[in-house]
GUPAMAR-413968 format. One record per residue (C-alpha): residue number from 1; residue in one letter; x, y negated, z negated. Coordinates in Angstrom, 2 decimals, always signed. Last residue first. Layout:
! residues N
[NUM 'A' [X Y Z]],
...
***
This chain:
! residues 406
[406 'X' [-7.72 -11.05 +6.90]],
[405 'X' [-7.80 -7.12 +7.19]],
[404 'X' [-4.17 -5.57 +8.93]],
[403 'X' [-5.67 -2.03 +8.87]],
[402 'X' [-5.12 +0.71 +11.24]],
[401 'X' [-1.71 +1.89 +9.43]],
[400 'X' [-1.30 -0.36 +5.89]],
[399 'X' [-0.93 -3.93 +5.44]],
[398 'X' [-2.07 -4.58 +2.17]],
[397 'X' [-3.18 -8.22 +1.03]],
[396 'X' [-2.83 -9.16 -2.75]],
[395 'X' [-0.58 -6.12 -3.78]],
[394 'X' [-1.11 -3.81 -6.33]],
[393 'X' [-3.99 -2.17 -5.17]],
[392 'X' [-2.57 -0.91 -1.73]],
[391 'X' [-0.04 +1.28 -3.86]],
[390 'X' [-2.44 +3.57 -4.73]],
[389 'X' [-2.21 +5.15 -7.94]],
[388 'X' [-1.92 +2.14 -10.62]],
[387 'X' [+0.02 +3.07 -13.90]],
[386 'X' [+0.70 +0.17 -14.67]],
[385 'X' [+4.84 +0.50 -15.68]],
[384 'X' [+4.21 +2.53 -12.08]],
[383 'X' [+2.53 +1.24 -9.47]],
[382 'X' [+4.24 -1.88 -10.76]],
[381 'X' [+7.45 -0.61 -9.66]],
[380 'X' [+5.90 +0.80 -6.54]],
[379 'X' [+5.06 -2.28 -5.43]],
[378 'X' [+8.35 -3.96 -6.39]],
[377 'X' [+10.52 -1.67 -4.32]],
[376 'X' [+14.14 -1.54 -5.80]],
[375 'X' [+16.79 -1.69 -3.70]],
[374 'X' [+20.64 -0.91 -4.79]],
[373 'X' [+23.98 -2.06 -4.12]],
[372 'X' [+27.89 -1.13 -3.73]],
[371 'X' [+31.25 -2.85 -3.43]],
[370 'X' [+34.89 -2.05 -2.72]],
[369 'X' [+36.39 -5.07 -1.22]],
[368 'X' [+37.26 -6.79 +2.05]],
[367 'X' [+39.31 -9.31 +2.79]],
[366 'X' [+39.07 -9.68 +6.77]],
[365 'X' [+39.05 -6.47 +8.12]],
[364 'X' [+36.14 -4.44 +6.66]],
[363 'X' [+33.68 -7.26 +7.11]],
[362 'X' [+35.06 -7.52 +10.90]],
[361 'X' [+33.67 -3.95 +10.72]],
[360 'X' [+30.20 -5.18 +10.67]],
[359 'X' [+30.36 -7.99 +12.80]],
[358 'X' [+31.92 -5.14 +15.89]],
[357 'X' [+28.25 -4.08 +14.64]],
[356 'X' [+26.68 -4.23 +18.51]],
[355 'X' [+30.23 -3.60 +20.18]],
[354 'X' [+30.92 -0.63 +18.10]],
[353 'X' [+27.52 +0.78 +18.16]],
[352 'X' [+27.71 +4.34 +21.03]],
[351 'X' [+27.01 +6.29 +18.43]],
[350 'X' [+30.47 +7.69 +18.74]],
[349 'X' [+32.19 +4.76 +18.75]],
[348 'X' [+30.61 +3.49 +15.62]],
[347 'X' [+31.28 +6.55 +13.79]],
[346 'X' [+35.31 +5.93 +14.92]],
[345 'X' [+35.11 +2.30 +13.78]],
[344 'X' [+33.45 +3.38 +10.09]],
[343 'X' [+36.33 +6.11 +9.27]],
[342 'X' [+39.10 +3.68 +10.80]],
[341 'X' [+37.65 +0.95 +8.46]],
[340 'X' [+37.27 +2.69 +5.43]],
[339 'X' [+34.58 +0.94 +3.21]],
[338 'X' [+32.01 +2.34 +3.26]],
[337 'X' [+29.07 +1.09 +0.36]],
[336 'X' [+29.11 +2.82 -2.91]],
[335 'X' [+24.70 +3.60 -3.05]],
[334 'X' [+22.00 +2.80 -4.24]],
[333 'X' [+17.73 +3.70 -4.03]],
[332 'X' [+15.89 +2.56 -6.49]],
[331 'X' [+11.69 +3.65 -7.00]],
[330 'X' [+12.01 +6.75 -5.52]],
[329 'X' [+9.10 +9.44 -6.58]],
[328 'X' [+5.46 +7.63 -7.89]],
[327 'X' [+3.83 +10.07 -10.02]],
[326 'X' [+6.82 +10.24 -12.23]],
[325 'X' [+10.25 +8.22 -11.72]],
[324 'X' [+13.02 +8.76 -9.75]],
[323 'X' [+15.82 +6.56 -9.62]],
[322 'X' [+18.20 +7.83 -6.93]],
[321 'X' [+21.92 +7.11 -6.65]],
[320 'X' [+24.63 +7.40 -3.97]],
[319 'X' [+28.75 +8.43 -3.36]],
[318 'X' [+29.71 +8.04 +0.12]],
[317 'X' [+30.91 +11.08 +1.90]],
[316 'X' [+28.52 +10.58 +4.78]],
[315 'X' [+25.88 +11.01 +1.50]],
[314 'X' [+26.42 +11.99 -1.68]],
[313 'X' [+23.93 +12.31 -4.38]],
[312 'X' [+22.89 +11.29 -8.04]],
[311 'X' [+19.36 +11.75 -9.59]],
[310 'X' [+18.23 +9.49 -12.05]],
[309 'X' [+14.96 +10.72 -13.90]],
[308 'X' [+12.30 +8.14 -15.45]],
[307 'X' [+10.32 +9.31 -18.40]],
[306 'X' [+7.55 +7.21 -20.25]],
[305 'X' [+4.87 +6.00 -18.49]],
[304 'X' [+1.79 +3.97 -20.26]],
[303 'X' [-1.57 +5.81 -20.40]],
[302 'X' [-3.48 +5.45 -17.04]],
[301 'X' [-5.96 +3.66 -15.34]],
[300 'X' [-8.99 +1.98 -17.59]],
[299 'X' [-6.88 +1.59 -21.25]],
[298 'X' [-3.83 +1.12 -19.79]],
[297 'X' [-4.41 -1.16 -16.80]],
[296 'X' [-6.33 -3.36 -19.24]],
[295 'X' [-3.71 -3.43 -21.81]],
[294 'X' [-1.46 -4.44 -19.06]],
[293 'X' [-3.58 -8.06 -18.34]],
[292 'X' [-3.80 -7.99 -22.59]],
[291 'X' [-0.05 -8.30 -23.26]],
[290 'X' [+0.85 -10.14 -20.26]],
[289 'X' [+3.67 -12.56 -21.68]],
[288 'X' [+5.60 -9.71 -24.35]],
[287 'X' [+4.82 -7.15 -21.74]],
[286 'X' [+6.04 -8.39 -18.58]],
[285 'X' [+9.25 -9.69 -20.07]],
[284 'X' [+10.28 -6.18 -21.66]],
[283 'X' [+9.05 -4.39 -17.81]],
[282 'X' [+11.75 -7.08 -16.52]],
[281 'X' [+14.46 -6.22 -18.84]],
[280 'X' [+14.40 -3.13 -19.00]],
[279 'X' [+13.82 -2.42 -14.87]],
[278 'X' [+16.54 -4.89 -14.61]],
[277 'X' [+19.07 -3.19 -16.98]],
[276 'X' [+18.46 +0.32 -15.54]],
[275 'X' [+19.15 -0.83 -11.91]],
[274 'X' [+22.20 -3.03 -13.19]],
[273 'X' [+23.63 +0.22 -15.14]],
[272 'X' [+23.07 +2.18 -12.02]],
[271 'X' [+25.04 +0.03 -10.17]],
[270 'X' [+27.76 -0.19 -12.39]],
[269 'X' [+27.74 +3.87 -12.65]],
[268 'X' [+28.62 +3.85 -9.17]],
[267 'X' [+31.59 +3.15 -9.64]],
[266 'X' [+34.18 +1.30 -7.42]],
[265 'X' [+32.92 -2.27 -7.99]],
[264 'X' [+34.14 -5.73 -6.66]],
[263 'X' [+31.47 -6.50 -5.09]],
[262 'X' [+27.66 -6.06 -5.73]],
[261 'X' [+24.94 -6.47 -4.07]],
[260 'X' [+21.66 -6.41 -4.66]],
[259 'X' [+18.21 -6.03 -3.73]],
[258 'X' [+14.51 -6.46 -4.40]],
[257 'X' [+11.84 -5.41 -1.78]],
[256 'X' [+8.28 -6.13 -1.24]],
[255 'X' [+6.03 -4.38 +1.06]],
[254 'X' [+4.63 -4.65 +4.52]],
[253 'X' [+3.80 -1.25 +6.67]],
[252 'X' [+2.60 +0.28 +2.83]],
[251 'X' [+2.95 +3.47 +1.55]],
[250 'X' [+2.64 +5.28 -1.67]],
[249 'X' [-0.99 +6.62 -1.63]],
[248 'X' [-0.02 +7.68 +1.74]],
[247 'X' [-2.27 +6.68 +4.87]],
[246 'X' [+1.08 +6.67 +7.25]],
[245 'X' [+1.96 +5.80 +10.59]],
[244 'X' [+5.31 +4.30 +9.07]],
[243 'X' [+6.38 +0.70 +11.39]],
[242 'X' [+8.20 -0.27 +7.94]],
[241 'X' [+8.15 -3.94 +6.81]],
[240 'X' [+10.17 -6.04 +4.27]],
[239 'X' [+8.88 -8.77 +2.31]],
[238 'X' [+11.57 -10.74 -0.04]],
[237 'X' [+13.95 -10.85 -3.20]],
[236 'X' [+17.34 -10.88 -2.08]],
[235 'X' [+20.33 -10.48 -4.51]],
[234 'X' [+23.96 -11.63 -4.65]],
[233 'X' [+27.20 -11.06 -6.96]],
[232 'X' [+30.72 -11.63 -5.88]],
[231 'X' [+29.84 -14.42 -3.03]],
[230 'X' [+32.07 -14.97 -0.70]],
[229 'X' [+32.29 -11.20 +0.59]],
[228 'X' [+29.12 -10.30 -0.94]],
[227 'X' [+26.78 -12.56 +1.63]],
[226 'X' [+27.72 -10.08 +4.40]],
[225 'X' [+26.90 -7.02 +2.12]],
[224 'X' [+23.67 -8.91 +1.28]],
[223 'X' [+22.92 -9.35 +5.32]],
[222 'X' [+23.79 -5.10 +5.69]],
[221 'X' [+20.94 -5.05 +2.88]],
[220 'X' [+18.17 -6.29 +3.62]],
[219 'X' [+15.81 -4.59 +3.83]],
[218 'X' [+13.54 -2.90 +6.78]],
[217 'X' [+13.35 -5.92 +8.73]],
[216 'X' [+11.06 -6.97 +11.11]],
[215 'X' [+12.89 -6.38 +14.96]],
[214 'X' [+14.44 -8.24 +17.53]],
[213 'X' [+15.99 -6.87 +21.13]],
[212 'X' [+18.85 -9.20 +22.06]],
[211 'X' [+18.49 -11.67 +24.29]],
[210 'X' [+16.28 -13.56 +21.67]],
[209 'X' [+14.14 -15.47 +23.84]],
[208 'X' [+14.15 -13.04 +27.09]],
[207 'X' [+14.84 -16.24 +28.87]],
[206 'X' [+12.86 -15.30 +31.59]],
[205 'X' [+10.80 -12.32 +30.14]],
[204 'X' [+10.02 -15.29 +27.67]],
[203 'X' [+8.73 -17.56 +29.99]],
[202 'X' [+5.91 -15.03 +31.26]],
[201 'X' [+5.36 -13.86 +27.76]],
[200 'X' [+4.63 -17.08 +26.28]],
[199 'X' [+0.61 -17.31 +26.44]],
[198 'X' [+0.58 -13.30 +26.51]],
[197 'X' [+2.41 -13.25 +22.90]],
[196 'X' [+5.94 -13.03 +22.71]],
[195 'X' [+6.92 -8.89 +21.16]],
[194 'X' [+8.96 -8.55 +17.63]],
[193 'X' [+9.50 -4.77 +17.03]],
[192 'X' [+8.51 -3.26 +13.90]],
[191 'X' [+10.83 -0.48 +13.25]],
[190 'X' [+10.16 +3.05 +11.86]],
[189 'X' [+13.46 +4.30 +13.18]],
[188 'X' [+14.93 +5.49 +10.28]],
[187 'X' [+18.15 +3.95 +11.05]],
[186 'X' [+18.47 +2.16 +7.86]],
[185 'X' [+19.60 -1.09 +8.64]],
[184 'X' [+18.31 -1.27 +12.00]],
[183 'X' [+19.56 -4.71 +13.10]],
[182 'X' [+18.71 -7.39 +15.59]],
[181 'X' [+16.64 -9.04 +12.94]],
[180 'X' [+13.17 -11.52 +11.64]],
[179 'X' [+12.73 -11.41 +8.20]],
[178 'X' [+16.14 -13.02 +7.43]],
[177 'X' [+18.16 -12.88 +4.05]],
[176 'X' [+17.42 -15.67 +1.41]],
[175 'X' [+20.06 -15.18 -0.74]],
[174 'X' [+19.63 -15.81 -4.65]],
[173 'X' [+23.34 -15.78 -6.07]],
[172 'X' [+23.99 -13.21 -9.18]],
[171 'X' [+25.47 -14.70 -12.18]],
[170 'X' [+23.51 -12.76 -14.98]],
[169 'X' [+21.18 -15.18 -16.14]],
[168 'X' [+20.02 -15.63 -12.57]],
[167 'X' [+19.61 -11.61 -11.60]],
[166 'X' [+17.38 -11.60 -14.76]],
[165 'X' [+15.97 -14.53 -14.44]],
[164 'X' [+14.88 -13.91 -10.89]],
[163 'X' [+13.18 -10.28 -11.81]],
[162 'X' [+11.54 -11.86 -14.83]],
[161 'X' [+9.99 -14.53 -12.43]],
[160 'X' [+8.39 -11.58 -10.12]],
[159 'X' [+7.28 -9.89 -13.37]],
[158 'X' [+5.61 -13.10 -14.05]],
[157 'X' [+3.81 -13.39 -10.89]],
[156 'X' [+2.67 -9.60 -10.53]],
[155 'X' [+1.43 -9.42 -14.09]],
[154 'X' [-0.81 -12.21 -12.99]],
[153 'X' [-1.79 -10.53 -9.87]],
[152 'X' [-2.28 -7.69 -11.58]],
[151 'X' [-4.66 -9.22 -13.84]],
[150 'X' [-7.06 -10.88 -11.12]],
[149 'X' [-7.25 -7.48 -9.67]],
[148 'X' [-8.09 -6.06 -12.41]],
[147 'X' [-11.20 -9.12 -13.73]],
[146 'X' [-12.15 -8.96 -9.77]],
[145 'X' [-12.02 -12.39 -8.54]],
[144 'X' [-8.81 -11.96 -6.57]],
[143 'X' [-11.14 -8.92 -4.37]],
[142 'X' [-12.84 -12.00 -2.17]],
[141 'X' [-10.55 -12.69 +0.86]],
[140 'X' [-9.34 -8.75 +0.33]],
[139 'X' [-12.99 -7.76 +0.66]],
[138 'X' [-12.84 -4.32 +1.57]],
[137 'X' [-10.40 -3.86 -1.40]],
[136 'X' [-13.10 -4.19 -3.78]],
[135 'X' [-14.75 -0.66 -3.01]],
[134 'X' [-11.58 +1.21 -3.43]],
[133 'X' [-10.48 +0.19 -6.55]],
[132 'X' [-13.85 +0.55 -8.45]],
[131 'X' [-16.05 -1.87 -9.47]],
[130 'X' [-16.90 -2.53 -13.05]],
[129 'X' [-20.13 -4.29 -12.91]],
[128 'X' [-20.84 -7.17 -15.24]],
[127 'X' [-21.77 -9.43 -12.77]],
[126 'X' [-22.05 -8.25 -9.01]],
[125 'X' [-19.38 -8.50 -6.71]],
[124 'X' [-20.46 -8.03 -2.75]],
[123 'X' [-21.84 -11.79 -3.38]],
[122 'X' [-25.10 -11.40 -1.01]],
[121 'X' [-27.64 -12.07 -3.12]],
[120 'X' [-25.32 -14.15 -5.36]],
[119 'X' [-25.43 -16.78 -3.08]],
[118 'X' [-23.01 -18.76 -4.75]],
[117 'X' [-23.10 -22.89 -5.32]],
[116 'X' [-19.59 -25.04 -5.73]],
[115 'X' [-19.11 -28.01 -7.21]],
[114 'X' [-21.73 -27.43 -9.97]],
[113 'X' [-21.29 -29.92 -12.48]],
[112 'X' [-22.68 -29.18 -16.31]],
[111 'X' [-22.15 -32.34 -18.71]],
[110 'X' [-22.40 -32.58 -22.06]],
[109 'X' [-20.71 -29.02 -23.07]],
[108 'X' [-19.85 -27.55 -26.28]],
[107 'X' [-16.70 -25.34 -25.22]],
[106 'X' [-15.47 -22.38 -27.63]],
[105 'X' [-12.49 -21.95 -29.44]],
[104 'X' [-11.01 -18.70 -31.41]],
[103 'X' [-12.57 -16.30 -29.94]],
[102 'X' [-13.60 -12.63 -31.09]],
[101 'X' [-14.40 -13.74 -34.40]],
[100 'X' [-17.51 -15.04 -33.49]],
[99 'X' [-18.23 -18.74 -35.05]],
[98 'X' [-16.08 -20.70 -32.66]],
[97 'X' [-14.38 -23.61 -33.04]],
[96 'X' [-15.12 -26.71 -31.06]],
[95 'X' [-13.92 -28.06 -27.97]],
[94 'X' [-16.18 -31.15 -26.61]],
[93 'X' [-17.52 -32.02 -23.53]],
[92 'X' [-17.24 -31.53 -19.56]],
[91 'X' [-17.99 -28.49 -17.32]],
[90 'X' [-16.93 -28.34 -14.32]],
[89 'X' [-18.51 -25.38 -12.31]],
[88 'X' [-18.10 -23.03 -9.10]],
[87 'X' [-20.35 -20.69 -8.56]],
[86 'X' [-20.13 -16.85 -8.68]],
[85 'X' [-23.01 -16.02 -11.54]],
[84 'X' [-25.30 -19.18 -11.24]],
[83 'X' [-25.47 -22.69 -11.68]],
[82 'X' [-27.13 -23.52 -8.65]],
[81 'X' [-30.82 -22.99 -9.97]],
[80 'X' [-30.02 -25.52 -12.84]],
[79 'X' [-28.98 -25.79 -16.47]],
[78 'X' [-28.46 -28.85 -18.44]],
[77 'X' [-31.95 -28.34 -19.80]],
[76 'X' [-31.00 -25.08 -21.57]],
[75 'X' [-28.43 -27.43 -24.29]],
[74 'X' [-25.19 -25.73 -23.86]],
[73 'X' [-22.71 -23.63 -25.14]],
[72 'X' [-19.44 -22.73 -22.72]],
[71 'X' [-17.67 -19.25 -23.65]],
[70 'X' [-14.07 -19.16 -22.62]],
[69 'X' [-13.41 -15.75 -20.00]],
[68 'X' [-10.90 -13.64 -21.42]],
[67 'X' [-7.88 -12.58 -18.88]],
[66 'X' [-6.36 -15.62 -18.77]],
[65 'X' [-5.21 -18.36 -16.04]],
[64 'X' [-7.64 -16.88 -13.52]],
[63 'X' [-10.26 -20.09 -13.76]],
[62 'X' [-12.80 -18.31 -16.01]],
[61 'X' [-16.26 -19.42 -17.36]],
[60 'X' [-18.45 -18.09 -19.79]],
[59 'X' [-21.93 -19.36 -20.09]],
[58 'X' [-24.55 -19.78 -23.09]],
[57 'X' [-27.33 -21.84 -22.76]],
[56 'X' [-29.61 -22.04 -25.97]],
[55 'X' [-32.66 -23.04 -27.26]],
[54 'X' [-34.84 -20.41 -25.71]],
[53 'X' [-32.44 -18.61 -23.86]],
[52 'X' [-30.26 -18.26 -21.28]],
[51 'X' [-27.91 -15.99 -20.74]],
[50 'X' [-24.81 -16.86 -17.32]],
[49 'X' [-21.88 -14.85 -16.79]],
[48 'X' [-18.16 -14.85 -14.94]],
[47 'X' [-19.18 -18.65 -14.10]],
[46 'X' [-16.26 -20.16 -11.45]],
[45 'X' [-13.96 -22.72 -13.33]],
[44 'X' [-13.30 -26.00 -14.02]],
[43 'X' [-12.45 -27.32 -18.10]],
[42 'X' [-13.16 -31.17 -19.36]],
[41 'X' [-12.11 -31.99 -22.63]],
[40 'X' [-13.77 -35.20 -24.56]],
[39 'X' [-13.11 -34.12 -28.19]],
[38 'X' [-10.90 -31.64 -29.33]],
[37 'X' [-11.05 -28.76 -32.10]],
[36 'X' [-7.73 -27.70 -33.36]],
[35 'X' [-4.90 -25.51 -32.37]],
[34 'X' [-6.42 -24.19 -28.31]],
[33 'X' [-5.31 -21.30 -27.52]],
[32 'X' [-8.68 -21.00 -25.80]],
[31 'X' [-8.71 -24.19 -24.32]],
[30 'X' [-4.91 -24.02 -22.93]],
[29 'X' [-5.69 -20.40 -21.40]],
[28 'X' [-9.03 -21.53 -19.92]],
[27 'X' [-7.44 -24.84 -18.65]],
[26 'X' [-7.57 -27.75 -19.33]],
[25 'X' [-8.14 -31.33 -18.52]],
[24 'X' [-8.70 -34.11 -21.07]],
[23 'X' [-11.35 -36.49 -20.51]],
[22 'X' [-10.66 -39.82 -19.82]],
[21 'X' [-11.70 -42.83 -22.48]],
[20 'X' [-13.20 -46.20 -20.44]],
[19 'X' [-10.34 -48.30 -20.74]],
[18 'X' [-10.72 -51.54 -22.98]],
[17 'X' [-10.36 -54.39 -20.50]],
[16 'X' [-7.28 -56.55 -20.52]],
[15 'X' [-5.38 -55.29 -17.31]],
[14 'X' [-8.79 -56.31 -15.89]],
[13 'X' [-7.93 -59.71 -17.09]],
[12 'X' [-4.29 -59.66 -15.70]],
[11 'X' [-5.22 -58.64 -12.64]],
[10 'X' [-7.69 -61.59 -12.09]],
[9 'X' [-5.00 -64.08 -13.33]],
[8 'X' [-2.49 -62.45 -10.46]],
[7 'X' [-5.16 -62.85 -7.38]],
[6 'X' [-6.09 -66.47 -9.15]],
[5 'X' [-2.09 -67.11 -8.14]],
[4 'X' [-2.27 -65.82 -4.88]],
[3 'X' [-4.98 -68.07 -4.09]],
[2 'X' [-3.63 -71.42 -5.19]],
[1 'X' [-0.12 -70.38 -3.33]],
***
């Protein structure tokens, strides 16, 4: 009892101490946004640049939350043969405003830390090089500390978000539709299929896992127009993969896919009006919160794009959409979905399906309604509102034909 009760007195004196004062944390955005001066901030990064001089140390540092790198001053004696062009840094002191009218804030260190060092003898990305395209995407483990790269992938994130508002502020229900499938939704052909590995492959031709043969999926679609009979309004946001021996500017074996569904509808001019409405609203969002990540598509790939084309069609006697757009061909693809049982049964038959989708036109039987959808590709939409030519630069890891790097 004696010694649990010192154990409390103890606690309470420490309790009593004056705290030793905690830097803030921030980041590069936060410090260069930044309302008023602040004392005791601490900022990590990796150095885009180091000068030296005389008096003076002068860094800028970068942590991907903004384009523009925030300059770090310095007394030369905090620097060291580690703190190089690459590393890794935390750099602790006091936010002050800046004299150059190009920033607002700038950091007056105390304390340098370098957490971690850079050969920069052998860093394939040299300082104040623009490199193209091309060369950077050798090194997809290092290409995210490119200054474009780094851009699109912020552009990428909040035109992914804009994409869920959208569909969220309008009532539509996020599915998460399988990557692994028994069905060919598009019957191109160009399927992935799934195979065990050697360590598994003598149990599996036992049990033949699946029992059905399983493939990647090419969208998913038929698993939206499932979703659509309960749910009036759904969408799917995920990877999707096509087996397409192709080089193509505009290819990719794993890409990203957004799609909807939507029941209830016997025009196709709903769907078209969602497909314009997203592609509005998104592109709107992407601007107003990445304002200087797109200028710098702009200004070093290509002017902004103006015209889009929508092309209608029918197909099998179902009424379909296009939405072409310049340099870059289909970006949405829709259609009225079938909804005549007899029609669909008798197909079935004779392709030899009707037992494999009997699922399919139990949809038709059991309260169903006229309904329709569309897929967007999300590479090739920021292809092009960024005018980027080859779709393997605006994704972080491209799976193309012969190359599956990292």
């Amino acid at each position: 009892m004696l010694r649990a009760r010192g154990g409390w007195r103890a606690l309470r004196r420490c309790a009593s101490l004056p705290r030793a004062r905690r830097a803030v944390r921030l980041r590069v955005r936060e410090a260069l946004g930044a309302p008023e001066p602040a004392d005791e901030v601490q900022v990590q990064g990796w150095v885009r640049s180091v000068r030296s001089q005389k008096e003076v140390l002068f860094l800028h540092i970068n942590d991907g939350s903004s384009l523009e790198n925030l300059q770090v001053v310095a007394d030369p004696s905090l620097e060291n043969r580690d703190l190089t062009f690459g590393s890794a840094v935390e750099v602790q002191g006091k936010l002050v405003k800046s004299p150059h009218k190009m920033q607002n804030m700038e950091l007056k260190a105390e304390t340098i830390r370098v957490v971690g060092p850079c050969d920069i003898w052998s860093f394939p990305l040299k300082m104040k090089k623009r490199h193209p395209l091309e060369y950077v995407r050798q090194f997809p483990h290092l290409r995210c500390r490119n200054n474009t790269l780094g851009s699109l992938l912020r552009i990428r994130s909040e035109a992914t978000a804009a994409i869920h508002s959208f569909f969220q502020d309008n009532g539509y229900v996020h599915i998460h539709t399988p990557i692994i499938t028994s069905n060919d939704c598009e019957g191109a052909g160009d399927l992935f299929q799934i195979e065990t590995s050697n360590k598994a492959r003598e149990s599996a031709e036992k049990t033949h896992f699946f029992n059905v043969p399983a493939f990647l999926t090419v969208s998913g679609q038929l698993h939206l127009e499932v979703m659509s009979g309960a749910f009036t309004h759904v969408f799917t946001f995920g990877p999707t993969f096509r087996a397409e021996n192709s080089q193509s500017r505009r290819h990719l074996a794993e890409f990203y896919m957004v799609e909807a569904e939507l029941s209830f509808t016997e025009s196709l001019q709903d769907i078209m009006q969602v497909m314009e409405d997203l592609f509005k609203t998104a592109t709107s969002t992407v601007l107003s919160k990445c304002p200087r990540d797109v200028e710098l598509f702009h200004k070093y790939m290509a002017p902004a794009q103006k015209v889009i084309n929508v092309t209608e069609k029918s197909c099998n006697c179902v009424a379909a959409v296009d939405l072409l757009v310049p340099g870059i061909g289909e970006l949405c693809g829709g259609s009225l979905r079938e909804e005549r049982l007899p029609f669909l049964k008798s197909r079935l038959q004779r392709l030899g399906l009707a037992d494999a989708y009997q699922w399919y036109l139990d949809l038709r039987k059991f309260g169903s309604v006229p309904h329709g959808g569309f897929g967007m590709g999300f590479e090739r939409y920021l292809q092009y509102i960024l005018g980027v030519d080859n779709i393997k630069d605006v994704i972080p890891f491209p799976r193309f034909s012969h190359s599956c790097l990292l």
